[in-house]
C-alpha positions as CSV (number, residue, x, y, z in Angstrom):
1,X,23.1,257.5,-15.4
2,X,20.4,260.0,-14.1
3,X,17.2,261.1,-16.0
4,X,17.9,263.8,-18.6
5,X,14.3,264.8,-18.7
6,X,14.7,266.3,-15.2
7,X,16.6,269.6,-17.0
8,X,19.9,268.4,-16.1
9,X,22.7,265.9,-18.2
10,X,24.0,263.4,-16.6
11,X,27.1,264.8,-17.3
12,X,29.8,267.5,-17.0
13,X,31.8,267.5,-19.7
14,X,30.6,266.1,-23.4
15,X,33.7,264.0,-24.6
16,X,31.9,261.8,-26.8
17,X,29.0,259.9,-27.7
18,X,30.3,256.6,-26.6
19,X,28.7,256.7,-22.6
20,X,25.1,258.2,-23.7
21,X,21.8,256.3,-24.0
22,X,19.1,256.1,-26.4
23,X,17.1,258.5,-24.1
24,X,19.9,261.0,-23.7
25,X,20.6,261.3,-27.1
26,X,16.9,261.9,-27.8
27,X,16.7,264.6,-25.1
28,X,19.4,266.3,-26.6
29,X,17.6,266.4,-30.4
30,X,14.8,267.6,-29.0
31,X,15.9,270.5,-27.4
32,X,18.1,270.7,-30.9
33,X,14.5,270.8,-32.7
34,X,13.5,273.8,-30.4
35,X,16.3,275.7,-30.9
36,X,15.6,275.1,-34.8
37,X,12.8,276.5,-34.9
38,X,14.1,279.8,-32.7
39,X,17.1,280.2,-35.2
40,X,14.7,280.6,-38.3
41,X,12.8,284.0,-36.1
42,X,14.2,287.5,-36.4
43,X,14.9,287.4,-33.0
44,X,17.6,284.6,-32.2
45,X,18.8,285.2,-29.4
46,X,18.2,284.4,-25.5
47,X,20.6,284.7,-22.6
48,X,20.3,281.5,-20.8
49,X,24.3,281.9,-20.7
50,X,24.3,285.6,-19.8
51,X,27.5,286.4,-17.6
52,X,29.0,283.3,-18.4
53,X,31.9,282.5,-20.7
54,X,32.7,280.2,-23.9
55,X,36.7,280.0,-24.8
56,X,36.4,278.3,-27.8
57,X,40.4,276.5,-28.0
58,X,40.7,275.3,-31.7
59,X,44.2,273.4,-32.4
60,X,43.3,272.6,-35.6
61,X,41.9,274.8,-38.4
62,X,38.7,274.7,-38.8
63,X,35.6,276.8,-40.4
64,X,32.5,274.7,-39.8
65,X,32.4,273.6,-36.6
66,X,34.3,276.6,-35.1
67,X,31.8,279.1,-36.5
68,X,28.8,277.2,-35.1
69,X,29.8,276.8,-31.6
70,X,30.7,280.5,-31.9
71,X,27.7,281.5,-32.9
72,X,26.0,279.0,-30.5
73,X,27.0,280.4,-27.3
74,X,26.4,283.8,-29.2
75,X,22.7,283.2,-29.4
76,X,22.7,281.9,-25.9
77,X,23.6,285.0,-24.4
78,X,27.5,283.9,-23.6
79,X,31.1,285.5,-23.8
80,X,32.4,283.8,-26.3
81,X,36.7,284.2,-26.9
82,X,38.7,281.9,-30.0
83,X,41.9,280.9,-28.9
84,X,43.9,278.9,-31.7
85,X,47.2,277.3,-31.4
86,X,49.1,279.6,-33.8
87,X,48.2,282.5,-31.9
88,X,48.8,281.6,-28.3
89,X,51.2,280.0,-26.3
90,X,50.7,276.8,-27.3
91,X,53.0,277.5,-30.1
92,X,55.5,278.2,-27.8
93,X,56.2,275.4,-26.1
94,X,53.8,275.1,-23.1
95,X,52.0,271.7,-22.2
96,X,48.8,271.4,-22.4
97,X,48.6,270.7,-18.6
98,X,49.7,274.1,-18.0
99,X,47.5,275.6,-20.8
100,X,44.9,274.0,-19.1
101,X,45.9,275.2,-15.9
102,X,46.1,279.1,-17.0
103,X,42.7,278.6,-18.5
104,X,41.2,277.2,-15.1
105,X,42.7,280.1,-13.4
106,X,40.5,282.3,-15.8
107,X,36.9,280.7,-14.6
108,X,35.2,280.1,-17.8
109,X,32.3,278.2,-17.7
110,X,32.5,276.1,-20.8
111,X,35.8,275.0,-22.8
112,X,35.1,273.8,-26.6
113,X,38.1,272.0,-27.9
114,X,39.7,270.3,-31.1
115,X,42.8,268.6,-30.9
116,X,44.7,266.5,-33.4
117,X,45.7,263.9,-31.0
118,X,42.9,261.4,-29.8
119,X,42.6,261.6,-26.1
120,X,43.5,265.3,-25.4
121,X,40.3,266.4,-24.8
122,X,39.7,264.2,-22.1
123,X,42.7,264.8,-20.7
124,X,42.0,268.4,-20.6
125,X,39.2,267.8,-19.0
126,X,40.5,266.0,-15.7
127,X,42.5,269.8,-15.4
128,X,39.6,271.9,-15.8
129,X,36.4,273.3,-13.6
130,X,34.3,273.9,-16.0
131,X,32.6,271.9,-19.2
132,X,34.7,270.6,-21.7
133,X,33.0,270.1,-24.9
134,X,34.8,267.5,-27.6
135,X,34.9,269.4,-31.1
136,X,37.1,267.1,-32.5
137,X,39.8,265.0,-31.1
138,X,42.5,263.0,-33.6
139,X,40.6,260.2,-35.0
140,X,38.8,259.4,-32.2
141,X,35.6,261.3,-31.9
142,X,33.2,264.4,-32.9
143,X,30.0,264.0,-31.0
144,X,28.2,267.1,-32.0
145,X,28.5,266.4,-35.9
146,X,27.2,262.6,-34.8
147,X,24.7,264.4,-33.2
148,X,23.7,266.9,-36.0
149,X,23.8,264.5,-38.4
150,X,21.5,262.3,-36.3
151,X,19.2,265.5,-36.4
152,X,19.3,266.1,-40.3
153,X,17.9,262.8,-40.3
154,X,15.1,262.7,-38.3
155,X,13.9,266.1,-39.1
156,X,13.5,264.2,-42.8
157,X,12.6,260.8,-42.0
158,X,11.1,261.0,-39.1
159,X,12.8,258.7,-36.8
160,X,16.1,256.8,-36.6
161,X,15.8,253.4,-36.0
162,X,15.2,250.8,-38.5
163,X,17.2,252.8,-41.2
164,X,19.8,251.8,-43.4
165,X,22.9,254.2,-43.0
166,X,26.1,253.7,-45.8
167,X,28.9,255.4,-44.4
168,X,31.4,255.5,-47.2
169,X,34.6,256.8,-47.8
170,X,37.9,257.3,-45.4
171,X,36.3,255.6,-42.4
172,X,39.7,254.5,-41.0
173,X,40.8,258.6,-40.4
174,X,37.0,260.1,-39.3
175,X,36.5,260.9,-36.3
176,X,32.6,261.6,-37.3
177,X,32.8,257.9,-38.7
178,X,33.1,256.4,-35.2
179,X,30.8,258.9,-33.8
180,X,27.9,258.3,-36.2
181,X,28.7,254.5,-35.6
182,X,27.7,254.5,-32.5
183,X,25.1,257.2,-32.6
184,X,23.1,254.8,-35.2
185,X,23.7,251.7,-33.4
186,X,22.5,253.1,-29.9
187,X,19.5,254.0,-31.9
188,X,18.8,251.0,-33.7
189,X,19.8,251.9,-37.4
190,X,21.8,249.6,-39.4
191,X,24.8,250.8,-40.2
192,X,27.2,250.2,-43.4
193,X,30.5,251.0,-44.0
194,X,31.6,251.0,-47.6
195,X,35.9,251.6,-48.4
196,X,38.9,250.3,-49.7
197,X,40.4,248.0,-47.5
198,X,43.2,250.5,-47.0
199,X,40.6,253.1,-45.8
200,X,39.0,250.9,-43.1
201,X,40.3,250.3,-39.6
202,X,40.8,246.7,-38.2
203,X,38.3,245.0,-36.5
204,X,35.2,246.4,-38.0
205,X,32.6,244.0,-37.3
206,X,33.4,244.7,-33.3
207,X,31.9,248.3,-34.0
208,X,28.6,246.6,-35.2
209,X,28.8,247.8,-38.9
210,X,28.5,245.2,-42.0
211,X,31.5,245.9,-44.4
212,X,31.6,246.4,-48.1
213,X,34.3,247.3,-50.4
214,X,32.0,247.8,-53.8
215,X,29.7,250.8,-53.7
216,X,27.2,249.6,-55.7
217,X,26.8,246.5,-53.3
218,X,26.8,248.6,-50.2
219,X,23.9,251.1,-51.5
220,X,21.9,249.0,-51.9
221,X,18.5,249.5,-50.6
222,X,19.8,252.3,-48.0
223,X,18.2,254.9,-46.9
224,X,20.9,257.5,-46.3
225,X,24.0,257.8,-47.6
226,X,27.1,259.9,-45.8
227,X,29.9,260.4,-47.4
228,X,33.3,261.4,-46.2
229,X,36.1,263.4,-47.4
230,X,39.8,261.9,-48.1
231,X,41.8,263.3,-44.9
232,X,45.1,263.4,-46.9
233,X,46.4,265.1,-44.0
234,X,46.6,262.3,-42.0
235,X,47.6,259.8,-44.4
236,X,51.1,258.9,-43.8
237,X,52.0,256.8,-47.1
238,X,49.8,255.7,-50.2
239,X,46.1,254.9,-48.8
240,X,44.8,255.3,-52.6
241,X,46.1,254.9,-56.1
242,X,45.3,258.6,-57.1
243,X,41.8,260.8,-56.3
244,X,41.0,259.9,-60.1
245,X,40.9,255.9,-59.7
246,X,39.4,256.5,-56.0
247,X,36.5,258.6,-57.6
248,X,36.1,255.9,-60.2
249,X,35.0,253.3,-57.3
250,X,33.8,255.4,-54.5
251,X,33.2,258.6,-55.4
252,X,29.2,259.1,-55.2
253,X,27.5,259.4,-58.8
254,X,24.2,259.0,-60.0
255,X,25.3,255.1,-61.4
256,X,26.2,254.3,-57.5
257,X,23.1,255.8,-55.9
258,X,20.9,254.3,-58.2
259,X,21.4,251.4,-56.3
260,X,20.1,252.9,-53.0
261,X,16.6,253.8,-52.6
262,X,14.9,256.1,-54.8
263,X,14.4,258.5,-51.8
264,X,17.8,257.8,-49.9
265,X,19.3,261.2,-48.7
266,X,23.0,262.5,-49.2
267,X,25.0,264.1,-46.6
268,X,28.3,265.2,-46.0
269,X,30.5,266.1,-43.1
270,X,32.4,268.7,-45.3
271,X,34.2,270.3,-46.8
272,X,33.3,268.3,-50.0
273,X,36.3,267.4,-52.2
274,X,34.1,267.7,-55.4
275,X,34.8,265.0,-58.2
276,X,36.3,263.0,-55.5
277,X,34.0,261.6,-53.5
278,X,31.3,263.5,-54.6
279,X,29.8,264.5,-57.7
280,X,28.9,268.3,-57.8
281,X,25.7,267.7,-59.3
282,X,24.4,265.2,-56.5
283,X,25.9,267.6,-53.8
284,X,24.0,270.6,-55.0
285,X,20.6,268.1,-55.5
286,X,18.0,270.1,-53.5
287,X,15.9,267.0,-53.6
288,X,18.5,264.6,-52.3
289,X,20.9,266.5,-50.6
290,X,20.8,267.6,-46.9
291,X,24.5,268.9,-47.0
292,X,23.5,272.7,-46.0
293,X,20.9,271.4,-43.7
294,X,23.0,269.4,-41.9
295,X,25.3,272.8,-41.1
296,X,22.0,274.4,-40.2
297,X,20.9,271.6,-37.5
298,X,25.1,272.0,-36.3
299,X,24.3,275.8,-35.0
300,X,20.8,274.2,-32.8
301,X,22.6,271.1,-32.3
302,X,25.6,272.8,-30.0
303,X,23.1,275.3,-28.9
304,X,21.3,272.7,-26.9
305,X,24.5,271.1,-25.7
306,X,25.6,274.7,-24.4
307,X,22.0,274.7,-22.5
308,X,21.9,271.6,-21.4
309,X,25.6,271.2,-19.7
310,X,24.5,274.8,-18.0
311,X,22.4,273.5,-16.2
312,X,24.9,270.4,-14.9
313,X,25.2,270.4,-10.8
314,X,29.5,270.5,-9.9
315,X,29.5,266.7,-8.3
316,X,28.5,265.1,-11.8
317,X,31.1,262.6,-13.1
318,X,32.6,263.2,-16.5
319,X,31.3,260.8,-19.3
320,X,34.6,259.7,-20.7
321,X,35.3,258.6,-23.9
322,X,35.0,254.7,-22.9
323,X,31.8,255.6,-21.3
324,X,33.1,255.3,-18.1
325,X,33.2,257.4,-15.3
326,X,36.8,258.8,-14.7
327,X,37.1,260.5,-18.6
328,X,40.4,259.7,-19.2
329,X,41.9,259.4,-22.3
330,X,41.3,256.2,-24.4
């Protein structure tokens, strides 16, 4: 890969975080720190994306992460149009080849996309000119919330490697799961993962994670703990007794994070399913919890992203999902 630090990614399209380094992952939260620091002035914006064009392409709901990249490319200067599936023609039958094809046809300059199906993103990407950004893709990844997250952190701590990250909760269904993964491993964190067998995908200890199925084991001594929500909308069957017994043994209370060190931070994804895997009071802790922060740091986070693949010369590969150079679909 070439050197981030000469103003340009080594990348067109950002499908994932799987197929980055250590440096450009640091190159990216640095710039994210900048653009931190412009987003808390009067004046936010610039127009380093003046005359160009964002479509935002959102197949799944979403408030979060849909805002922030809107008001991203917003602050940057860019054209920014929402296209969701319900409203387009998507809904009536075309493919996403030849959605892709009747965007291309349009010249935008970058395409932000969240798909339910793991893989579509990349595949849209093979079709299309322009950047593809990966806002969410099945189960499979959602590099920008790795990357925000990663963020949150340092801005508090200081640094990433050498900590002790719990991830707990419906790792088997979170996309940001395997994102932070390998965010945290590329790193040099040590990472956790804390669920009911049920929750967790096979073949955990390939991904570099030590396993726990008892919260109070797998806090201890951490210094952050992320939880993540129950995505009952992917469950297909029984994954948990009921959200009352599940809260019992891994929803977040002050017995369970009493076991993690007394400074450990909270974060959250979200949306928060209060008084399932959160309590509200822990959530709302202004000492503890980094929860609004972290949606703070996503705004800068996908503004530097925006920047950065701007500046991307035509010939540069893809970084596909399985790091490799043709971005196909895993």
């Amino acid at each position: 890969m070439s050197d981030i630090s000469a103003n340009q990614p080594p990348f067109r399209h950002l499908l994932g975080i799987e197929g980055l380094s250590a440096p450009d992952i640091t190159e990216i939260l640095d710039l994210s720190d900048e653009y931190v620091a412009q987003n808390r002035q009067v004046d936010k914006k610039r127009s380093i994306l003046g005359g160009r064009t964002q479509i935002n392409l959102f197949f799944e709901t979403s408030t979060r992460t849909r805002t922030s990249f809107e008001l991203a490319g917003k602050r940057l200067g860019a054209d920014v149009i929402n296209m969701t599936a319900t409203a387009s023609a998507i809904k009536k039958g075309e493919t996403l080849i030849d959605t892709a094809a009747t965007l291309n046809a349009m010249h935008p300059d970058t395409l932000v996309v969240r798909h339910p199906h793991s893989g579509a993103v990349a595949l849209l990407s093979q079709k299309m000119d322009c950047s593809v950004i990966n806002a969410g893709d099945g189960s499979h990844e959602h590099p920008t919330q790795a990357l925000l997250d990663a963020l949150t952190i340092r801005r508090r701590l200081g640094h990433l490697h050498g900590l002790t990250v719990a991830i707990c909760g419906d790792i088997l269904h979170s996309r940001v799961a395997r994102s932070n993964i390998m965010l945290l491993n590329i790193m040099g964190a040590h990472v956790r993962a804390i669920a009911p067998p049920t929750l967790l995908p096979g073949q955990m200890d390939r991904m570099g994670v030590d396993v726990y199925h008892n919260m109070e084991k797998g806090l201890r001594d951490v210094d952050i703990v992320m939880m993540l929500r129950l995505q009952n909308e992917r469950m297909n069957g029984a994954y948990v007794p009921s959200t009352r017994e599940y809260y019992h043994f891994f929803g977040l209370d002050q017995a369970k994070l009493s076991k993690a060190k007394p400074e450990a931070l909270i974060m959250h994804p979200g949306p928060m399913n209060r008084g399932v895997e959160i309590d509200s009071e822990l959530a709302d802790d202004i000492n503890r919890s980094v929860i609004r922060e972290q949606v703070e740091m996503g705004v800068a986070v996908r503004m530097a992203v925006l920047d950065l693949l701007s500046r991307r010369p035509s010939n540069l590969p893809p970084i596909g999902p399985s790091g490799g150079p043709d971005g196909g679909a895993s």
